[in-house]
N, C-alpha and C positions, 0 to 999 in steps of 0.2 A: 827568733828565740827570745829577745829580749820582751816582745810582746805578749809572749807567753808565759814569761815572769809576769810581768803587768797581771796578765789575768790568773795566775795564780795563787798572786798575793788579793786580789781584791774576790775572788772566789774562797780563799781561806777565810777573810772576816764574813764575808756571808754566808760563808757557809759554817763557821760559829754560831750564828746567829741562829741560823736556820737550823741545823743540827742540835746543838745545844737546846735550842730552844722547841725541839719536836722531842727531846730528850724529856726535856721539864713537862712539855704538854702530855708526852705518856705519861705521866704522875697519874694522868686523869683514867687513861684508860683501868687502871687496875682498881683505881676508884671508884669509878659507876661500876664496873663490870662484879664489883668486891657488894659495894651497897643498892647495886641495883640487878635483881635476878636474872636470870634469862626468861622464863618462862613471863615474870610480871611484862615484858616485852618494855620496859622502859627506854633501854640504852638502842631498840628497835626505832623509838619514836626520833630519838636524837641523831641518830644515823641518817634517818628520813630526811628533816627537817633540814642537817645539814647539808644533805644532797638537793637541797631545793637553793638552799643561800648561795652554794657556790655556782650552779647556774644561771640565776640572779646576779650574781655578782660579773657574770663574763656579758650577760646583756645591758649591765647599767654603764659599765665602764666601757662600752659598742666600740673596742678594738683599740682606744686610745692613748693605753700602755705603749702599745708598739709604734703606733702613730708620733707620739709624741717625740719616742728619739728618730725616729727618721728624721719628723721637721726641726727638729733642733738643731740639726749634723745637715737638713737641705742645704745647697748652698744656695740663698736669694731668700731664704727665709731669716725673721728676725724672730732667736728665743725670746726677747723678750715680752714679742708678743704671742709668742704659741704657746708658753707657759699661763697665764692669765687666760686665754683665749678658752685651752684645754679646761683648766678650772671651773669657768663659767658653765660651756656646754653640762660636762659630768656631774655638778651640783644640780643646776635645774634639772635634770633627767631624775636626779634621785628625790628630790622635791616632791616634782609629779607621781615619781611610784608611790612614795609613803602616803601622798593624798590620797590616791585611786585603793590602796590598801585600806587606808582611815576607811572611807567611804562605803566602799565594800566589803568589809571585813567579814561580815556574816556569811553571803553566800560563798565567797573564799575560803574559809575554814572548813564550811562543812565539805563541800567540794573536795578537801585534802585530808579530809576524816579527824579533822578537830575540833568539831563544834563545840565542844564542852571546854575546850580552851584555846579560844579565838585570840586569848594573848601569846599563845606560842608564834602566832603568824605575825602579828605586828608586832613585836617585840624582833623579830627577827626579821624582818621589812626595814625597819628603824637604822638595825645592826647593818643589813647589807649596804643601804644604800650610804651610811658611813664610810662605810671599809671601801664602796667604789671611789668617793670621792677623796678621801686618805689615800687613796692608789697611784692618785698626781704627785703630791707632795711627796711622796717616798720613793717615786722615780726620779723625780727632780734632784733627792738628795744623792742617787747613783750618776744624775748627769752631772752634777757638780763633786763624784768623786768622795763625796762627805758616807764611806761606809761606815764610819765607828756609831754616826749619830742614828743611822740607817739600823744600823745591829744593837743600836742604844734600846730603843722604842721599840721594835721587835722584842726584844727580851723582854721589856718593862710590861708591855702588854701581856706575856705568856704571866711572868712570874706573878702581878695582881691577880691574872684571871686565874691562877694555880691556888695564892692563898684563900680571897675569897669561897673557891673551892672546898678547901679543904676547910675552912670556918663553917658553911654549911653544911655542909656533908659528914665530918668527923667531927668537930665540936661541940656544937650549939646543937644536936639532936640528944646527945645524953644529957645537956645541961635543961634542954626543955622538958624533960622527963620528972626535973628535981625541981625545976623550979619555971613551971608553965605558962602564970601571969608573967612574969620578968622578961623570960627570951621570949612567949608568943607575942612582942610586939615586934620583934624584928625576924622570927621566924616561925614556920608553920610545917609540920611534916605532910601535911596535906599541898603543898604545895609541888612536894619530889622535883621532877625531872624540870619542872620549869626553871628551879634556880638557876641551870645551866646557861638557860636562851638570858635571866634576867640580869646572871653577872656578867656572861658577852657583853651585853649592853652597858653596865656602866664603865667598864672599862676601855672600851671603842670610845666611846664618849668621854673618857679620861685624856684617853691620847691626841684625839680631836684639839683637847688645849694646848698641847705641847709642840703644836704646829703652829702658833703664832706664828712666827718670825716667817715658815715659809708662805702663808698665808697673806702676810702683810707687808714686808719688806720688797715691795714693787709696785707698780701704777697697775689699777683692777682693768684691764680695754676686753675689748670684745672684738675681732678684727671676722667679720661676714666670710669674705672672700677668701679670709683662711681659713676658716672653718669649714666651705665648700668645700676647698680643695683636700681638706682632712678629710671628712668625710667619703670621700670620691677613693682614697685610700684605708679609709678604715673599714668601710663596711662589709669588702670581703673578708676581712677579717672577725669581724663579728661571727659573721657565716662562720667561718674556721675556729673560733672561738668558743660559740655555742654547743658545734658538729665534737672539737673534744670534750668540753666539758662535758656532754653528754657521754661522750665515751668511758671518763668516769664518773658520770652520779645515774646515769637513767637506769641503771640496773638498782638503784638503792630507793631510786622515785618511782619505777613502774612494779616493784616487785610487793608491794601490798595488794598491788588491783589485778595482777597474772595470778600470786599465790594461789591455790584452791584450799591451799589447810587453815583452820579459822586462827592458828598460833604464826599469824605472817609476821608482826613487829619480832616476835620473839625468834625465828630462823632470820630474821634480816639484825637484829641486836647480834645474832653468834657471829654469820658472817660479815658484819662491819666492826668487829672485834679484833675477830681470826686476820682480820686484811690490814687490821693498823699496823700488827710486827710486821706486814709488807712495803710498809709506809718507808722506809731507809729505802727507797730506791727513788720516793717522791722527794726525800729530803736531797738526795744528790742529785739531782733534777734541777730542784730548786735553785740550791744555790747555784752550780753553775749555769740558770741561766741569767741568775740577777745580775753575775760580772759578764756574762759571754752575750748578751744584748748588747749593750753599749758599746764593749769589745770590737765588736766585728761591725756594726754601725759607724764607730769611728775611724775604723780600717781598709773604708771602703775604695781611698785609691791609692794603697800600696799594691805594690806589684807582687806580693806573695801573698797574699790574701789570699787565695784558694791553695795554697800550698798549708796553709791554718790552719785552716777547716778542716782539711783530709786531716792531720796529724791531731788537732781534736780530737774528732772525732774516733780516732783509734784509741788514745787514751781512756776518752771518757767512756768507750765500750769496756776496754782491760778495768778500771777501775771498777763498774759496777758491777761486771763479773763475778771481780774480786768479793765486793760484798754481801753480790747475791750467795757465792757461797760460805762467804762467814755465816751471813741468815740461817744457812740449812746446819752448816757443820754446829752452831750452837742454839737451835730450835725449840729443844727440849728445856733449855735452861734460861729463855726468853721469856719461852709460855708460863713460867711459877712468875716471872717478877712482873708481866705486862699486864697480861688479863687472868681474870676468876676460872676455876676449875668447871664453870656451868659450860663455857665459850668456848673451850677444849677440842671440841667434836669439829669448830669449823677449820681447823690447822690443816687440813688437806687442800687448803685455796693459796695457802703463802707463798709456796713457788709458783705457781700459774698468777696469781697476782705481780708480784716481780717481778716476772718475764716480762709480763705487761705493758710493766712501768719502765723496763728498761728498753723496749721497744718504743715507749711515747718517747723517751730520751732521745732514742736515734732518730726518729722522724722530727722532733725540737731543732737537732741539729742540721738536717737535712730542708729543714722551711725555707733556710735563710738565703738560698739562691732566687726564690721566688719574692723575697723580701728587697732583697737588694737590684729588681730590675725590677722594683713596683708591677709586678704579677699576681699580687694575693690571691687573686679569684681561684689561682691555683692550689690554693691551701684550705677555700671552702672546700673546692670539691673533693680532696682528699679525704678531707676527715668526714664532710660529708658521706662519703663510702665506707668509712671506719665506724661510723655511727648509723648509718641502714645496716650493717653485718653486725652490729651488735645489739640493735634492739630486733632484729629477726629470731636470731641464738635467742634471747631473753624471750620473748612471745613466745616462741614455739618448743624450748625446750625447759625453762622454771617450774610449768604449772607439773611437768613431770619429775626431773633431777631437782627442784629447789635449787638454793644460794650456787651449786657448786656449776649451775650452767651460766651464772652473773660472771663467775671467773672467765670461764673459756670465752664469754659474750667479748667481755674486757679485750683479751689474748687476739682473738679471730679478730677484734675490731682496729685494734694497734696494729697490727701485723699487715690490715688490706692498706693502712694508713700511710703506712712505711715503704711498704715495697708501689706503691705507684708514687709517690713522691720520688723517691730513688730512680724509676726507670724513666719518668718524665724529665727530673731534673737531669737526667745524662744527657737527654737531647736537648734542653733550654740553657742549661748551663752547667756543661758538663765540670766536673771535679774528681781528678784522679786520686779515688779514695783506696787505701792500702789493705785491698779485700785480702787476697791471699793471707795476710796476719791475722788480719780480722776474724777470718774463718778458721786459723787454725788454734787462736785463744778461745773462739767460741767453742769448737768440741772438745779441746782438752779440759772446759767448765762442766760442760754435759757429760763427761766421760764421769767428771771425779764428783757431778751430783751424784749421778747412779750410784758410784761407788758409797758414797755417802748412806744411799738409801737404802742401799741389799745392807751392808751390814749393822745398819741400825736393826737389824729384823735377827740378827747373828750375835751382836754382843750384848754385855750389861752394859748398865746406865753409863759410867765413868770407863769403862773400853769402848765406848761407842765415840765418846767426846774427845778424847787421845787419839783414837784413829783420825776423825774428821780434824783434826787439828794439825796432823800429819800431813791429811791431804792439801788441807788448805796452802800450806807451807810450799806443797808441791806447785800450789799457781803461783804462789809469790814467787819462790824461787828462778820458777821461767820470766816473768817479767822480769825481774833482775839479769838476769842471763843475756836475755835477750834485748831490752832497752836499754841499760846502763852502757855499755858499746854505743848506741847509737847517740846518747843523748853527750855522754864524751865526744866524739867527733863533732858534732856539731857546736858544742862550745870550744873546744879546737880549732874549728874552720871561723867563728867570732874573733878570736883572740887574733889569727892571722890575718883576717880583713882590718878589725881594729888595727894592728900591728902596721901594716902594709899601709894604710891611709895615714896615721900619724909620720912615717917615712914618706910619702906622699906631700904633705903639707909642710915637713921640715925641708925638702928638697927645693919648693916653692919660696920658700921665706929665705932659706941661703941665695937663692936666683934673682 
């Protein structure tokens, strides 16, 4: 239990950070989706483009994240050389991309249907292969425990890339209207959608400075033979890397060249709108997994470490439950404050997205048996399976249903992800996880969506949100019911071990 304080509190500040700061980043969604149309297919292009950086970014960074706290926590390994070591490799790797991008930039772009703006690709080549190499220093400050400075630069990043934002996009467009020569040296409305890709850029490149200290306070080595052996351990993970990431972007990168209707940026702008209010299941992903990596990496030889896991994992199912049906019970009253009235029509993905996500969650948590007996290959082939059963759904059923078959692609591909991870890890290492609960928070969730969803269709607007606020109440109330007992006794059963050892020790000292 005390351990899970530990990860409680350091999941709280990251998950500030993360939360908070996915809070500020929606600023943006209602932004573009407000000044930039659906049909002009803008916030289509930006969807796109981001679903290219973030797979980009799981192949620059080839598994290293994970990599790195293992060797840190190996025992016969020296962090002081896996941290420097790490550094090296992931920089040159991003070197050579940005060069091979310089290089080739032209048949690149057109290739991804940008020829007319070959800087949206290197501009955002530039960006990735930063944010790879920024991906060491900002686990280093989670292996040194440093969350505030971690949640620092997290934020500092969102809230720059927020105001710059809002200086192009709501300021300086009416101010160039009054006075043209003046603001068209620093802005052009011919420019639109690029601002987005070109203020990512400066501010990745802001924060780049702010890493001095972790960049420079140690001796730069290169150690070969540990590098091997990193690799030897990372690259199924790449595999498994790639295999999710594509689980979430390939429906947002292949759905321009399936679509058959010639308005595809513009169906892929509603649905990567409609899917950001589903984004609150990646943010509690997130953050627990920034504290629960390291967590369980450094937990690897207590003897109740698999007793953790199971009761994780039970939590972090109840909790996102939770959420998922906060999402639906206030759905209606998200869609005015998140996105524009054009993007409306895709809100029938938000649950089917969710699910999703809270299925990647449980397969996240279910990885770590194959992590912790150096098995990875077994978490290619997982997601591997999870990403052939998603771009199948995507090929064969888009160019008919549109966006709304990218959702279930997601859903089908999470779900083959999970459940063979789960049956495999019973037999490679098993962990007596607390299904019977499990299962019966998950259908009293599915009970009280439906409920949710028949009488959305029965009441007005403000009885509709009174009722769902009702039911939501009814989940809370069962996990209070029902955990607040358990979680007593077990601080109970603390108190009297504590108790019992310090009588223990005083019996010793009088002897």
């Amino acid at each position: 239990m005390a351990g899970l304080k530990s990860l409680l509190k350091e999941t709280a500040i990251y998950g500030l950070s993360s939360i908070v700061g996915r809070f500020l980043n929606y600023l943006l969604v209602p932004l573009y989706t407000v000044k930039i149309s659906a049909a002009s297919g803008g916030y289509g292009v930006i969807t796109n483009i981001y679903a290219y950086t973030a797979l980009l970014m799981v192949i620059l960074t080839f598994g290293m994240e994970t990599t790195f706290f293992r060797f840190m926590n190996k025992e016969g390994e020296d962090p002081a050389k896996v941290y420097p070591t790490t550094l090296t490799a992931v920089g040159t790797v991003g070197l050579l991309f940005v060069a091979l991008i310089l290089i080739f930039i032209k048949p690149i772009s057109t290739f991804m249907g940008y020829q007319d703006h070959p800087s949206y690709v290197w501009t955002m080549a530039i960006v990735v292969a930063m944010d790879a190499f920024q991906a060491i220093p900002f686990n280093y400050l989670r292996y040194q425990k440093k969350a505030i400075k971690f949640a620092s630069l997290k934020l500092l990043f969102i809230i720059l890339n927020i105001a710059l934002n809002l200086l192009y996009f709501v300021v300086l467009p009416p101010l160039y209207e009054q006075y043209p020569d003046t603001i068209g040296k620093i802005y052009s409305p011919e420019v639109g959608a690029g601002y987005v890709f070109y203020i990512n850029l400066f501010c990745t490149a802001f924060i780049m400075l702010l890493f001095y200290k972790e960049l420079t306070a140690f001796k730069w080595t290169f150690d070969k033979k540990l590098m091997k052996k990193m690799l030897s351990y990372s690259w199924p993970i790449l595999v498994l890397g790639i295999a999710g990431i594509l689980n979430q972007t390939a429906d947002k990168i292949l759905f321009p060249y399936i679509y058959k209707g010639s308005d595809a940026h513009a169906q892929l702008g509603i649905y990567g709108a409609a899917s950001k209010i589903a984004m609150i299941m990646a943010i509690l992903t997130q953050a627990f997994r920034y504290a629960y990596e390291p967590f369980v990496f450094g937990k690897t030889k207590d003897k109740d470490n698999k007793d953790t896991q199971a009761n994780v994992m039970k939590y972090f199912i109840i909790f996102t439950l939770l959420a998922f049906l906060a999402v639906i019970a206030y759905l209606d009253i998200l869609k005015e404050l998140l996105i524009g009235s054009d993007y409306w029509e895709g809100l029938k993905v938000v649950p089917i997205v969710m699910a999703a996500e809270m299925m990647m969650g449980v397969y996240f948590n279910l990885s770590f048996w194959y992590k912790l007996i150096d098995k990875t290959i077994w978490g290619a082939v997982f997601s591997a399976a999870g990403c052939i059963v998603l771009i199948l759904i995507n090929v064969v059923f888009v160019p008919r249903y549109g966006y709304i078959a990218c959702a279930w692609g997601g859903f089908a591909g999470y779900a083959t992800a999970m459940i063979f991870s789960y049956l495999v890890g019973q037999v490679e290492a098993p962990i007596a996880y607390p299904l019977k609960e499990i299962a019966a928070y998950t259908l009293l969730a599915i009970a009280l969506y439906a409920a949710m969803t028949y009488t959305k269709t029965l009441l007005p607007y403000w009885g509709a949100i009174a009722l769902n606020t009702l039911l939501l109440l009814v989940f809370a109330a069962a996990i209070v019911k029902h955990e607040l007992p358990i979680i007593k006794a077990e601080r109970a059963r603390q108190t009297n071990n504590i108790q019992a050892n310090n009588n223990q020790t005083n019996n010793n000292q009088n002897e």
